[in-house]
N, C-alpha and C positions, 0 to 999 in steps of 0.2 A: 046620784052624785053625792057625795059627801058633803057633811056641813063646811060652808066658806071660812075659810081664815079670816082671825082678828088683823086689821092692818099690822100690828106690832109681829104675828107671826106672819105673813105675807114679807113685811120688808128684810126680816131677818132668815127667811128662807131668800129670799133672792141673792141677800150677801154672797150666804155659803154658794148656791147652784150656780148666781152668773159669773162669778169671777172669773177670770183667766187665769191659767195655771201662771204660779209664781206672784201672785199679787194675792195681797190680803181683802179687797175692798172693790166695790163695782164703783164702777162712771154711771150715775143715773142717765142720761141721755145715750151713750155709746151702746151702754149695755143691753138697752131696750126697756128697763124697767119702770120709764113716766110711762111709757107706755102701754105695758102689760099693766101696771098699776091702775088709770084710769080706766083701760078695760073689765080689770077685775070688780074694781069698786065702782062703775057705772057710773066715770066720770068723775070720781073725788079728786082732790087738788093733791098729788104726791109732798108737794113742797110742805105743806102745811102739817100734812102726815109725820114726815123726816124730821120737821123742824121742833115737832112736841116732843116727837120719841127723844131726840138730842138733848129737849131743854130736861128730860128726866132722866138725862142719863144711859139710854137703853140701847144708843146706836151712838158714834159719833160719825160727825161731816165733817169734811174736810174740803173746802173750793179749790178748783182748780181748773185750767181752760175748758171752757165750752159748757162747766155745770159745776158738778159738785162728784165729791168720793165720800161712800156711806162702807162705815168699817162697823165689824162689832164691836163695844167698849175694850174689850181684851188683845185685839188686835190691829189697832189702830195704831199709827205710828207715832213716837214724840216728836214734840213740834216744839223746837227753840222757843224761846222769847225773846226776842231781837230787839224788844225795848232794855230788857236786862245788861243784854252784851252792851249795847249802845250807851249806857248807861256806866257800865264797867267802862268799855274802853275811855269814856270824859272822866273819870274819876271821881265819881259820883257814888 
């Protein structure tokens, strides 16, 4: 068998292979990937994993019902700021 993937290539392969055509980005739970996840890594906490790679940048999350959506940085969607609009619209 081949050497094991670093979680950072583990998570960023699963983006590309589990997505459904027409979506940029997997549903951690729908997709199966907590689960292939703590398989892989023999129990490690995906969340935790997702949550580093995010804070440097390498994946972004996105919540959404039932879990969370992991994109790759480049194709991730933009996401208003609703405090901005909200903001705008008082005249503020």
């Amino acid at each position: 068998m081949s050497e094991k993937l670093s979680q950072e290539e583990f998570i960023k392969k699963a983006i590309v292979s589990l997505r459904k055509e027409g979506y940029k980005g997997i549903h951690t739970v729908y997709s199966g990937f907590n689960t292939a996840f703590k398989k892989y890594f023999d129990g490690e906490n995906p969340v935790d994993a997702t949550n580093k790679l995010a804070k440097e940048g390498k994946i972004v999350i996105r919540p959404v019902k039932g879990g969370v959506m992991l994109y790759l940085p480049e194709e991730a969607p933009i996401v208003k700021d609703i405090g901005d609009d909200a903001l705008k619209k008082m005249g503020l």
